[in-house]
C-alpha positions, -999 to +999 in steps of 0.1 A: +132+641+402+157+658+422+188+679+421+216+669+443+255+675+448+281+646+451+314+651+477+332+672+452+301+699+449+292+686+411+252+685+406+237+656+394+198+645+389+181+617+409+153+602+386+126+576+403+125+543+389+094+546+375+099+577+356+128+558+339+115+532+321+091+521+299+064+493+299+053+471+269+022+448+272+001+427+254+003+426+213+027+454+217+057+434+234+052+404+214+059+420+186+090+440+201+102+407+208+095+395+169+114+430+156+141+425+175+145+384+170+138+388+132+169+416+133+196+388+141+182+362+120+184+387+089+221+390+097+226+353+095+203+346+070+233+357+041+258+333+059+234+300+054+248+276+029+282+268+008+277+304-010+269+323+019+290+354+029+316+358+056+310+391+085+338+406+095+338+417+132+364+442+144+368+445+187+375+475+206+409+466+204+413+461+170+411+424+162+395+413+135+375+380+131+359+371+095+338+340+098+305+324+088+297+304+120+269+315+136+273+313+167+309+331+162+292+360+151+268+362+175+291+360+203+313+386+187+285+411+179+272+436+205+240+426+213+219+449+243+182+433+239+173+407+258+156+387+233+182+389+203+207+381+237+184+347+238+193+338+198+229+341+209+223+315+238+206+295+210+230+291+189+256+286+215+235+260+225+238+246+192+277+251+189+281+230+225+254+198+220+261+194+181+289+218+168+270+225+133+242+240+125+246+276+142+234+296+118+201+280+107+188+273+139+185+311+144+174+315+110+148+291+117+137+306+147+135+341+132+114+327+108+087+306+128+082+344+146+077+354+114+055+336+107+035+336+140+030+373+136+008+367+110-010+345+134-012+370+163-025+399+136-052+372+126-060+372+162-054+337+174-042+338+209-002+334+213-007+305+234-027+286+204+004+294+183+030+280+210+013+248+218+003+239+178+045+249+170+048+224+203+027+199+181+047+204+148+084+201+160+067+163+169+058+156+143+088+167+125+112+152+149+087+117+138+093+123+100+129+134+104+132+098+119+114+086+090+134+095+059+166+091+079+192+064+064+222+052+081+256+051+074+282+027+084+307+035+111+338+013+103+375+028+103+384+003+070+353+023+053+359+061+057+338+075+028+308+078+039+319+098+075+342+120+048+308+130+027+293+142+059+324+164+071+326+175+038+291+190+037+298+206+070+331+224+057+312+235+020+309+267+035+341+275+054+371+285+043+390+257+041+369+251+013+398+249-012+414+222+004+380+205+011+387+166+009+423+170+025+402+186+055+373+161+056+397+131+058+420+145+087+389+152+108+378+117+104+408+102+110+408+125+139+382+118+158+384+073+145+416+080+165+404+087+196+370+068+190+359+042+211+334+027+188+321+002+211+309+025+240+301+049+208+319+074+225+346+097+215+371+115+237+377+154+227+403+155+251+431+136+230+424+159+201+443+189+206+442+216+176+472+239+170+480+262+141+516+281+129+510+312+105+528+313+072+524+282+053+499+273+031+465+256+041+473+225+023+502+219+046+476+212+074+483+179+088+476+148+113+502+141+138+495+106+158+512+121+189+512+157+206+524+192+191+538+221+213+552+252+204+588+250+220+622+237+213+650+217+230+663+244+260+696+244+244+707+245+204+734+221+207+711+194+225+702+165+198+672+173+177+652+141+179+652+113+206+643+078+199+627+054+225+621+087+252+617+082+284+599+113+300+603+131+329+574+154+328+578+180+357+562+206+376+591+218+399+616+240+385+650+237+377+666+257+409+682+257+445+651+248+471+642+285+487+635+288+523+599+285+534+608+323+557+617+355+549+660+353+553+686+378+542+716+360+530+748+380+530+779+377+509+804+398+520+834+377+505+850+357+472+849+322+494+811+330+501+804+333+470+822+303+456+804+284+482+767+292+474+780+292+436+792+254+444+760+246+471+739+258+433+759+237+415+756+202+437+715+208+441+715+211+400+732+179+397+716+162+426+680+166+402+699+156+374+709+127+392+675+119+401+663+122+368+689+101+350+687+070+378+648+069+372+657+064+340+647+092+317+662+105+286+642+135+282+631+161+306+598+186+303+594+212+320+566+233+334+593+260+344+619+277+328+660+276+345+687+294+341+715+291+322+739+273+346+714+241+353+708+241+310+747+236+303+747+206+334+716+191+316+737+199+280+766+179+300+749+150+311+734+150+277+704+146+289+681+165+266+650+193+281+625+213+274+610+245+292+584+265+299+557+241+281+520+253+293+497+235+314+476+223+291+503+209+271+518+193+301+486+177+310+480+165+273+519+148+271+512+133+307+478+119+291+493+107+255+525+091+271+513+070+299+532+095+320+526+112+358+529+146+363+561+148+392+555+179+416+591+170+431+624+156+421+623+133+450+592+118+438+609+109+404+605+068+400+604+046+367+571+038+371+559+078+363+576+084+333+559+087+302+573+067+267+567+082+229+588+064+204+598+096+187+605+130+198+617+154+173+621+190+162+604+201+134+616+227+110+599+253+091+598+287+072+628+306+064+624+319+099+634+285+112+609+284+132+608+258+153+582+235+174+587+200+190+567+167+184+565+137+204+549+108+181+543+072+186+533+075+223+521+049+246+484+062+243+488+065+206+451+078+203+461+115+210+464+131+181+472+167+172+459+184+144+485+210+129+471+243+109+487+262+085+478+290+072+485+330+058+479+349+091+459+345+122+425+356+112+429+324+085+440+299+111+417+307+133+384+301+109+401+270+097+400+258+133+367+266+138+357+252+105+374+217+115+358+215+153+324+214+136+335+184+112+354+169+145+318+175+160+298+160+130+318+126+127+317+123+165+279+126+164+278+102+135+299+078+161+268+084+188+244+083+162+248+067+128+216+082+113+220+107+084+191+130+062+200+145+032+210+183+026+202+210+009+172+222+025+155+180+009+149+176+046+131+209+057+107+211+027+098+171+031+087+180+066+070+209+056+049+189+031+039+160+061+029+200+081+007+204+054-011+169+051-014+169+089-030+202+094-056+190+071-068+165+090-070+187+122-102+207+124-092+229+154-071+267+153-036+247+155-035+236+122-030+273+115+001+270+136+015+238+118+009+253+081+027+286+093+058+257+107+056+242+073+059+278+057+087+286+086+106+255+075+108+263+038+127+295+047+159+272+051+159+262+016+147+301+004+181+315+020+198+287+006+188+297-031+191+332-022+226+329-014+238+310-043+220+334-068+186+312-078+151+325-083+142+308-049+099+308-048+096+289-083+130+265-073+115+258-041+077+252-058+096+228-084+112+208-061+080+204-035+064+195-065+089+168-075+094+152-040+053+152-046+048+135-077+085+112-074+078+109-035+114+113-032+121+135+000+160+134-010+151+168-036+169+198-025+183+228-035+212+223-057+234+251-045+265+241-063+243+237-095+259+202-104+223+195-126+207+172-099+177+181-073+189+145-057+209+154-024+224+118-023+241+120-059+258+150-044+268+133-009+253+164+003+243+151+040+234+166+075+233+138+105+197+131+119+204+141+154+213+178+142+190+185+122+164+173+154+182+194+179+182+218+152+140+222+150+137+210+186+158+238+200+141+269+180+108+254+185+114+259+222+128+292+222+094+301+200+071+294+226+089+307+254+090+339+235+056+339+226+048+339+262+062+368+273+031+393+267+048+422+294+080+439+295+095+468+311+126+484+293+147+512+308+140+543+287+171+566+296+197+571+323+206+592+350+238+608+349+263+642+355+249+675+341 
């Protein structure tokens, strides 16, 4: 350690690398790891299920985000160890390849380290434990395949695609309005579907939300929603049969590529550049109206001179519409994105059979929709809701059913909720690892036992005494070999998952076990660590 003195004569300490930090090996670091991974899945653990609890996470700058998505609150929460920062790329994982599911992957996770603590204290070597947890999530992933049914996918026979986005929105807070929900993001995402190719295009779904309305006001528009208005308030409100100029180039005099200094030292000077303004502002209005178009959006804003010409030669605009939005009109209309006026040709505009304003509050607040478009598979869904905070959960809430039904589209396979599917798979754990004579079987039966924690939290949260619940319904999928039996959150008086339409799609739940299963044994492996114990800094 030394003592020096920066440029402006303050003393500060010099510490050696060494000296700094802090080394963990062995049993020791494994289970710092465990501590610290258990931690975060004990946060989520109360947000699992359609009665688990919302966290409300405040930013330095004051904003405030209550939610029960897992993978919300993990990236909202400040998280400095390494290994709780690998639970938050786990569930983002999650969010990205599946969109549901965030929370109990990391609850799973926590609990099959739970669980192989117990195994390390036993003394079986960490490695035994990673490779028989390797062996289990197979043979999950096979009985997951198993039990699966399959649904349907047909646009003339929605229910079964609405029961599945309606399990995936039992927790959220658009809860109240649950069906209304379910059925816009399946007519969503059959919209944009190409059921064929199985594939479904995210890109024509565009979600937007205005505050002050009620929830149930949320709606499907077959077209595009931005938040602007017509440029001028006596243009007409609604244009049938548009043709679309969408531009990039703004609605001004052309500007000298070279720094000039232009002078006006007299009235006729300034007549003259007023009139030389005047002709280029008609000149692109010319070009606009001979290539045919009825409606102009812009990228840019213009000033108030070229907005009463376009008023005059009622030709009908809109400014100052994003990028994004631009891109989305160009892509729902059949319409090219025009960098130049001169480049302005029949052939690029875009056609919607409708444009209109749309009305709302006693603000009058206002926001423009183009429907009936030439690409009539963009679709925009519109929120409404109290405040901000609200609209943005219920948009989060409907991009996991828009994920759902889309992976229903790819994959049409379905396993019933509830926690039915974990404890069937932990029962098959069970029979397997008897029939296995070496130390892995340990490592299946403590999988098994991992597994059940799903449907534990699940009866936690909705106020059941969870170990004999869970015992009675191992018992009953044993004796009525019934692997449908799940917890029965909403106590509607049925263990049976498929009464309820209570279902999870197959290649979730996989990712689900796959994904903490790997995180597991990478963990496990890590037997040395070196953490930095304090900082140097000013006296």
């Amino acid at each position: 350690m030394s003592l020096v003195y920066d440029e402006y004569g303050r003393p500060f300490i010099i510490i050696r690398d060494q000296e700094q930090k802090k080394r963990l090996t062995g049993l020791d670091a494994q289970k710092s790891h465990i501590m610290a991974a258990r931690s975060v899945a004990g946060i989520l653990r109360t947000s699992l299920g359609p009665k688990g609890l919302d966290k409300m996470m405040v930013s330095s700058d004051g904003d405030v985000t209550v939610t029960n998505d897992g993978a919300t609150i993990l990236k909202k929460m400040d998280v400095n160890n390494q290994i709780a920062k690998l639970l938050v790329q786990l569930s983002t994982s999650q969010d990205d390849e599946i969109g549901d599911g965030t929370t109990g992957v990391v609850v799973l996770a926590g609990a099959l380290l739970e669980q192989a603590e117990s195994l390390l204290d036993r003394g079986i070597h960490p490695i035994r434990v990673a490779d028989g947890y390797e062996m289990a999530a197979k043979i999950v992933s096979d009985h997951l395949d198993s039990i699966s049914d399959t649904i349907k996918i047909d646009a003339a026979e929605k229910e079964p695609l609405v029961s599945v986005a309606m399990t995936t929105l039992g927790s959220k807070i658009v809860n109240k309005c649950h069906r209304q929900i379910a059925e816009i993001a399946v007519d969503a995402v059959l919209s944009v579907a190409d059921l064929e190719r199985k594939d479904v295009d995210f890109e024509l779904i565009k979600l937007d939300g205005k505050t002050s309305g009620k929830m149930e006001d949320t709606q499907l528009v077959h077209g595009v929603v931005i938040d602007k208005d017509f440029s001028h308030p006596q243009m007409p409100k609604e244009v049938r049969d548009a043709k679309i100029a969408i531009l990039t180039c703004p609605f001004e005099p052309p500007k000298p590529k070279t720094k000039n200094t232009l002078t006006v030292s007299s009235a006729a000077d300034y007549k003259a550049l007023q009139e030389y303004e005047r002709e280029k502002f008609e000149e692109m209005i010319n070009d606009c109206k001979k290539a045919g178009a009825n409606l102009v959006i812009c990228q840019w804003g213009f000033d108030d001179e070229a907005n009463h010409l376009l008023l005059q030669n009622k030709l009908p605009a809109v400014r100052w519409v994003g990028g994004p939005e631009i891109e989305l009109i160009a892509i729902a209309t059949g319409g090219r994105i025009v960098p130049r006026f001169s480049e302005l040709t029949a052939e690029k505009l875009g056609s919607a059979g409708h444009v209109r304003e749309m009305v709302f509050g006693t603000s009058k607040e206002r926001m423009l929709v183009i429907e009936e478009c030439a690409n009539s598979r963009a679709v925009t869904i519109f929120v409404r809701g109290g405040n901000k905070m609200v609209i943005e959960e219920a948009k989060r809430s409907i991009h996991d059913a828009l994920c759902v039904v889309r992976n229903l589209v790819k994959d049409n396979r379905i396993v019933y909720g509830g926690g039915s599917a974990e404890l069937s798979c932990a029962l098959k754990l069970q029979e397997e690892a008897d029939k296995i004579s070496n130390v892995e079987q340990y490592a299946l039966r403590a999988f098994g036992d991992a597994l059940e924690a799903i449907p534990i939290a699940l009866a936690d949260n909705s106020g059941l005494a969870a170990i004999g619940l869970i015992a009675d319904i191992k018992s009953q999928q044993v004796a009525q070999n019934n692997p449908r039996l799940g917890v029965d959150c909403m106590q509607n008086g049925s263990y049976d998952m498929k009464k309820h339409n209570v279902v999870e799609t197959l290649i979730g739940k996989k990712q689900q076990i796959m994904l903490a299963a790997q995180l597991v044994k990478m963990i496990l492996k890590i037997d040395d660590v070196v953490v930095p114990e304090r900082n140097a800094g000013f006296i």
